[in-house]
C-alpha positions as CSV (number, residue, x, y, z in Angstrom):
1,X,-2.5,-0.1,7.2
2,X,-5.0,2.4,6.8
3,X,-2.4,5.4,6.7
4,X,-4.8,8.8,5.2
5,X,-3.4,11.8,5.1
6,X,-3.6,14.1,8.1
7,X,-3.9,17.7,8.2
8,X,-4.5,18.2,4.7
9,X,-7.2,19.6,3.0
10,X,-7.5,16.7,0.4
11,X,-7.8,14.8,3.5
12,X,-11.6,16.1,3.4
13,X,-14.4,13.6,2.8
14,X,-16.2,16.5,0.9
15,X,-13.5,16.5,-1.8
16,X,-12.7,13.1,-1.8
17,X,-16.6,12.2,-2.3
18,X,-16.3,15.0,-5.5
19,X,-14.1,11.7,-6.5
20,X,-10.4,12.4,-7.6
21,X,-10.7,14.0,-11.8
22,X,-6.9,14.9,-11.8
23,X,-4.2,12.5,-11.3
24,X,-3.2,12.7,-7.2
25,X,0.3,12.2,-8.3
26,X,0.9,14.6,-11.1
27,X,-1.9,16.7,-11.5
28,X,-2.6,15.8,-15.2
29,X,-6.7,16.6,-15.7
30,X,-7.3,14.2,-18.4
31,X,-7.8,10.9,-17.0
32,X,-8.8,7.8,-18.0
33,X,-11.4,5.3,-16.7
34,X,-10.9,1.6,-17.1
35,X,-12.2,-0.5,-15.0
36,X,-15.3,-0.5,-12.8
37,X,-16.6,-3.2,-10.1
38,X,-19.4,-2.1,-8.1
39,X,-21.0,-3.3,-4.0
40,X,-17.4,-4.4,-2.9
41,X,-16.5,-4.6,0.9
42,X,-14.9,-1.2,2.0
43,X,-12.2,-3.3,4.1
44,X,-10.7,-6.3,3.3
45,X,-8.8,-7.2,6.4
46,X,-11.8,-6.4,8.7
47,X,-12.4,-9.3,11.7
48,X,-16.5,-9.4,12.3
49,X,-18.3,-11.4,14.6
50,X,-21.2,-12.3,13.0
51,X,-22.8,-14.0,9.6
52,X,-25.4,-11.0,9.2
53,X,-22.4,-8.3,10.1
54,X,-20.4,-9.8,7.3
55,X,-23.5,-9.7,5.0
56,X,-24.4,-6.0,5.7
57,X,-20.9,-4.8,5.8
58,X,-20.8,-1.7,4.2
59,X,-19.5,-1.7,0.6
60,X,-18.1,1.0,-2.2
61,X,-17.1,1.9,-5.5
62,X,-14.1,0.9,-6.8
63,X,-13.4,3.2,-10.1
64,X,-9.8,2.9,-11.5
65,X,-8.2,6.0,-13.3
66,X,-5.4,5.5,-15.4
67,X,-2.9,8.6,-16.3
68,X,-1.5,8.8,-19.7
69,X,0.8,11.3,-18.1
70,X,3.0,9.5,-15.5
71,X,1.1,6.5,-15.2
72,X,-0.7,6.2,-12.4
73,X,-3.8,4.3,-11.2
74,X,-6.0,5.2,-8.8
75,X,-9.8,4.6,-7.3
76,X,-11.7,7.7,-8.6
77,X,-14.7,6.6,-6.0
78,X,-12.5,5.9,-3.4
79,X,-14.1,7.7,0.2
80,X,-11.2,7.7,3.0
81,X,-14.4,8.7,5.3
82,X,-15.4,5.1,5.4
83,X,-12.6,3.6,6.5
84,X,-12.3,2.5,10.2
85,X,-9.5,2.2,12.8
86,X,-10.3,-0.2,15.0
87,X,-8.9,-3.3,17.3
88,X,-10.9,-5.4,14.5
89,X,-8.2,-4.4,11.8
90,X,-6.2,-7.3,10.9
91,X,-3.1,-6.6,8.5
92,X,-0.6,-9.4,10.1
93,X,0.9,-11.6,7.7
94,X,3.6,-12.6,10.4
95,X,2.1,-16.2,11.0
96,X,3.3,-17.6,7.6
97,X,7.4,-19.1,8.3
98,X,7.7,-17.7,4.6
99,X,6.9,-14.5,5.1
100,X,8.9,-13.8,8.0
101,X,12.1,-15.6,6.3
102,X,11.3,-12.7,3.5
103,X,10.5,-9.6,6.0
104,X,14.2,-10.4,7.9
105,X,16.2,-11.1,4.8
106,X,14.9,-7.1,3.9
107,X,15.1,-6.4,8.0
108,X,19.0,-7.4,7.3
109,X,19.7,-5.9,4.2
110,X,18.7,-2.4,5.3
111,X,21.1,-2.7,8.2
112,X,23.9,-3.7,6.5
113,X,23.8,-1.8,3.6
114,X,22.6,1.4,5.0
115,X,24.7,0.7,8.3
116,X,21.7,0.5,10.8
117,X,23.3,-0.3,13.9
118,X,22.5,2.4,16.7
119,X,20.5,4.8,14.7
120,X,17.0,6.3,15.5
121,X,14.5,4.8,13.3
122,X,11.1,5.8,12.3
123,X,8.3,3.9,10.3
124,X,4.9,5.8,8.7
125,X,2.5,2.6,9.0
126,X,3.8,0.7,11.1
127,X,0.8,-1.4,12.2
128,X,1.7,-3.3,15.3
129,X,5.1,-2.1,15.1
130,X,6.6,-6.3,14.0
131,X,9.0,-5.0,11.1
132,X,10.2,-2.0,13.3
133,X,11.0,-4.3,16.3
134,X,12.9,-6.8,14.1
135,X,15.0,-4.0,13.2
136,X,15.4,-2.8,16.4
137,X,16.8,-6.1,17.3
138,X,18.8,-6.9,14.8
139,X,20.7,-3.7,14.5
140,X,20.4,-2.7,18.2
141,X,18.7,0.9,17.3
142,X,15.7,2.8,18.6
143,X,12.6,3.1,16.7
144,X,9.5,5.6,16.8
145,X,6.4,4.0,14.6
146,X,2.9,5.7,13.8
147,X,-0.2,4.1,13.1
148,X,-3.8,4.4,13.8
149,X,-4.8,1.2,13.7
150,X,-2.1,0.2,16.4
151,X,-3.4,-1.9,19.8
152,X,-1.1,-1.9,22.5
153,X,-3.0,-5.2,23.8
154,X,-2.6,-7.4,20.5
155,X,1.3,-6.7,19.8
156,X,4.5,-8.2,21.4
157,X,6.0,-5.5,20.0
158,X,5.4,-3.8,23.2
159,X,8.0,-5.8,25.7
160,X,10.3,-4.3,22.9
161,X,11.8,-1.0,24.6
162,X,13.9,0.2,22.1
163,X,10.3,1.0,20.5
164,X,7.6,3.7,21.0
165,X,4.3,3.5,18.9
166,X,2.3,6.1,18.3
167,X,-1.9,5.6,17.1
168,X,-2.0,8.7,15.3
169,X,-1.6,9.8,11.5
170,X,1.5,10.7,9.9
171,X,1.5,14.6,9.5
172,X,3.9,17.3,9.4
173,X,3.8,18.1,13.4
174,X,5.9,14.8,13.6
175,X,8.9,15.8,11.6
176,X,10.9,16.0,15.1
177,X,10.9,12.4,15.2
178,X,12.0,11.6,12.2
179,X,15.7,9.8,13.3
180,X,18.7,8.6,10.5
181,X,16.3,6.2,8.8
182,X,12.8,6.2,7.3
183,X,10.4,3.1,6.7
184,X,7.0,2.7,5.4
185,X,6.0,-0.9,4.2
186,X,2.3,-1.3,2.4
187,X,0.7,1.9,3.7
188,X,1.2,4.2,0.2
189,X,-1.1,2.2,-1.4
190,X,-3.7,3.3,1.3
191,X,-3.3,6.9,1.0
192,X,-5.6,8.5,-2.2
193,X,-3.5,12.3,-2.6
194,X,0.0,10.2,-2.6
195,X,1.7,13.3,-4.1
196,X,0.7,15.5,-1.2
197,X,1.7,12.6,1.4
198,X,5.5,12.7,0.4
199,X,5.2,16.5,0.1
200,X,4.7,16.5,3.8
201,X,7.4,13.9,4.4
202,X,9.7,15.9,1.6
203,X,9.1,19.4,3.8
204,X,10.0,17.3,7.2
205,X,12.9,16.0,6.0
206,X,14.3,19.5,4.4
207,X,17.9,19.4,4.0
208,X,18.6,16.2,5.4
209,X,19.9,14.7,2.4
210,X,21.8,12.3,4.7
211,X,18.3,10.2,5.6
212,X,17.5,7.2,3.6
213,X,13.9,6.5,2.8
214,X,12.6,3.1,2.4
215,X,9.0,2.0,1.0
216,X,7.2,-1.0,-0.1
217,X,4.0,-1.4,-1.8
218,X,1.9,-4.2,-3.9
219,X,3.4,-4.3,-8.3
220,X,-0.1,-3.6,-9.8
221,X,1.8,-4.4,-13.4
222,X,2.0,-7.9,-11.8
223,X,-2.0,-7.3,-10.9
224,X,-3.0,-5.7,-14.7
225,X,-1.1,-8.6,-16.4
226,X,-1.7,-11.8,-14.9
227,X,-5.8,-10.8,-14.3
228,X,-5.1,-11.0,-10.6
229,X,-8.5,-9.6,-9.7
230,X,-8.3,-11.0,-6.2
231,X,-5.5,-8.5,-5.4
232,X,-7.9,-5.6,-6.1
233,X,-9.6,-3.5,-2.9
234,X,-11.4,-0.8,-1.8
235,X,-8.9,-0.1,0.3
236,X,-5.9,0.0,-2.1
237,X,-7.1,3.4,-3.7
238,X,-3.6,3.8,-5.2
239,X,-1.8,1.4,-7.5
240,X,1.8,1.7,-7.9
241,X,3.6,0.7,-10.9
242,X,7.8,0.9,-11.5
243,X,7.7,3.9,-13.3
244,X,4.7,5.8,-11.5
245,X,6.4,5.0,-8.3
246,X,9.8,6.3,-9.0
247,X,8.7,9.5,-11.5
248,X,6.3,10.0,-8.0
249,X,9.5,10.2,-5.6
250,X,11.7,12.2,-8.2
251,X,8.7,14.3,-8.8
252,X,8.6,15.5,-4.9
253,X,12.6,16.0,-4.4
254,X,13.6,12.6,-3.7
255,X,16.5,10.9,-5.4
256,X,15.6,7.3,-6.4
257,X,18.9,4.9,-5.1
258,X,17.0,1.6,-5.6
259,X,14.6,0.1,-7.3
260,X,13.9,-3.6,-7.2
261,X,10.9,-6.2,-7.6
262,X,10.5,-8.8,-4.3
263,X,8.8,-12.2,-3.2
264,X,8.1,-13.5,-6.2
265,X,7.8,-10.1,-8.0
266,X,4.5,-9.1,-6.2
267,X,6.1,-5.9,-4.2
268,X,8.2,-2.8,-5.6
269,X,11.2,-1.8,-3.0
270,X,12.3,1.5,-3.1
271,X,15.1,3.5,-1.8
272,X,15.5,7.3,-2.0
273,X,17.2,9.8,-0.5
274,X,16.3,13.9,-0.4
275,X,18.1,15.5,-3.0
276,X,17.6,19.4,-4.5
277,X,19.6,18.6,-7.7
278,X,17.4,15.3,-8.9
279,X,18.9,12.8,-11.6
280,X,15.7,12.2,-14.0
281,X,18.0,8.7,-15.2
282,X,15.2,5.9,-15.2
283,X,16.2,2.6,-13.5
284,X,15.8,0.1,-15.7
285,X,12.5,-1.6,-14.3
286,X,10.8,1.9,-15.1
287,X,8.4,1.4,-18.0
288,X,6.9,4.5,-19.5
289,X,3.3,5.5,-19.4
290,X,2.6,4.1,-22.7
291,X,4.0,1.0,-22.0
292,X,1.8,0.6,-19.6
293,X,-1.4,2.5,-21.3
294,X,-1.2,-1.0,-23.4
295,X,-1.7,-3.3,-20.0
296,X,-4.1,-0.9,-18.9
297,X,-6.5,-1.4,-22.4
298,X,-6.0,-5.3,-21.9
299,X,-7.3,-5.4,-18.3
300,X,-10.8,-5.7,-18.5
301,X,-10.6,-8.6,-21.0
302,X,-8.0,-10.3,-18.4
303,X,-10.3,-9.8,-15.6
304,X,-13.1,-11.2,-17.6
305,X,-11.2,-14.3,-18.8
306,X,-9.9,-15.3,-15.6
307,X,-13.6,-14.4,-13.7
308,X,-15.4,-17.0,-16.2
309,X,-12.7,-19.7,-15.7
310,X,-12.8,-20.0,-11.4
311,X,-16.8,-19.5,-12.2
312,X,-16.6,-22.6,-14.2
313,X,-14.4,-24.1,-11.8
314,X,-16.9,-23.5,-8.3
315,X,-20.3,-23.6,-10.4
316,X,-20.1,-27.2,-10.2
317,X,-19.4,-27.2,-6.6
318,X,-21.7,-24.7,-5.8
319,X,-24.8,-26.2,-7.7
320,X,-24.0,-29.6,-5.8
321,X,-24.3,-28.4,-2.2
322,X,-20.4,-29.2,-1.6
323,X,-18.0,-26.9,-0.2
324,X,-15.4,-25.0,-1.4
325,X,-12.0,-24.1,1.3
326,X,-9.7,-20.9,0.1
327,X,-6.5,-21.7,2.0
328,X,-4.2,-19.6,3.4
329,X,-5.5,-16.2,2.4
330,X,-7.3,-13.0,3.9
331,X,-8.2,-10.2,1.9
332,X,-7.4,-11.9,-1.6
333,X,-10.1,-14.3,-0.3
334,X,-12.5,-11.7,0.4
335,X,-11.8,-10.1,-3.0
336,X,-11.5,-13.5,-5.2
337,X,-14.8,-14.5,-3.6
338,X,-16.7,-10.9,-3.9
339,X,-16.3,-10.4,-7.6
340,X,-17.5,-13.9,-8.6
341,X,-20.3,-13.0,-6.0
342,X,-19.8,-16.6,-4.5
């Protein structure tokens, strides 16, 4: 869900090509680079129709920045002028039983503890508008979504009426439909000047303190300790830990009620509510920034170690003339296979 900020003037590709030298999410100046992979596709997720069109996708920089400050990691060469909203953007993970046992187990959980039933939802990223429906349906309420990359055509989303989609950008001239309850599920981690983003959502909120927030975006501690360089993208230019993520609401006015690890520990969950008197009380899955400075120094090591082993693996296959079949995956194929340039 390619959510960039809108009506911003870090939004600019002119600054964002000047690549990011402070941290987006708390302004510290000294940063640290620590990790560099070079020609990798600027979308993952990206549908083309052709052998050559996949060949001469375009292809970036990705750069990562690690703050000793707060902790986090971002894509200093990341370009949010590349990226493309189009019908050929294909983010849907609702085909896998799995994953839709896990998206209504959260669907219910937000309803029942948060008493959904009724209310006036809205969702930042919404892509085709699947999670809002679901909550739509199971808690009877109305829902307002936002996303550029929506297509009225490929979602049944659509025959849902207590839903309205909009293909836009989140920016402040939306505050007025903001309802009781606000959702955004794996679009952070698209959007470079994070700190600025929940500014915006902060300011539209104002006094509301009554409006629950709820996010959820990709663990990168999961990513920087297990070597998991086939969950690394172009288009992720932000990486959330714990810590970063929570110091990142409480740092923009937000009170952090809930912070918890999901499906299998690959996604942070986060609750928060606007607050003008914030408790700085870290929740206990909040590491500190040199915790994680020690993850960070190990990476590249990781990522060499586990590149060398599947390259052992495939050379075999590869120097034979046999085949190799990646099951069941989209953009961690794309990824896994770029950086062993298979």
């Amino acid at each position: 869900m390619n959510m960039i900020l809108s009506g911003n003037d870090s939004h600019r590709s002119d600054h964002a090509l000047n690549a990011y030298n402070t941290c987006p999410s708390c302004d510290w100046r000294t940063l640290e680079i620590f990790y560099e992979q070079k020609a990798i596709p600027i979308d993952s997720c990206r549908l083309l129709s052709s052998r050559s069109e996949a060949r001469g996708f375009p292809r970036g920089v990705l750069r990562l920045g690690f703050c000793r400050s707060c902790g986090f990691i971002w894509n200093t060469a990341f370009d949010p002028s590349v990226q493309d909203s189009s019908s050929s953007y294909q983010e849907i993970q609702g085909f896998s039983p799995r994953f839709k046992r896990y998206v209504r187990r959260i669907a219910q959980r937000l309803i029942e503890k948060y008493k959904l039933h009724g209310k006036s939802l809205f969702e930042i990223g919404c892509g085709q508008g699947d999670f809002l429906s679901l909550m739509c349906q199971l808690g009877e309420n109305h829902g307002i979504g936002i996303d550029p990359n929506f297509v009225e055509k490929k979602t049944e989303a659509k025959a849902n009426r207590r839903i309205t989609i909009l293909k836009d950008y989140f920016s402040e001239s939306h505050r007025r439909l903001i309802g009781d309850f606000v959702i955004c599920r794996h679009t952070l981690e698209h959007i470079q000047p994070v700190r600025d983003f929940l500014c915006i959502l902060r300011r539209s909120l104002k006094d509301r303190f009554d409006v629950t927030v709820f996010f959820e975006v990709p663990d990168s501690t999961r990513i920087l300790r297990e070597g998991a360089f086939w969950d690394m993208y172009y288009e992720h230019c932000s990486y959330f830990t714990c810590g970063s993520l929570a110091r990142l609401f409480r740092r923009v006015g937000f009170e952090v009620l809930e912070l918890a690890l999901d499906f299998e520990n690959q996604y942070i969950l986060l609750e928060a509510r606007p607050s003008n008197t914030i408790r700085q009380v870290p929740h206990k899955l909040e590491e500190q920034p040199v915790e994680l400075a020690q993850v960070v120094k190990n990476l590249q090591n990781n990522f060499r170690d586990e590149i060398a082993d599947w390259g052992k693996i495939l050379e075999p296959v590869r120097n034979d003339g046999q085949r190799a079949v990646l099951w069941g995956s989209g953009a961690k194929s794309a990824a896994f296979l770029n950086a062993l340039r298979m």
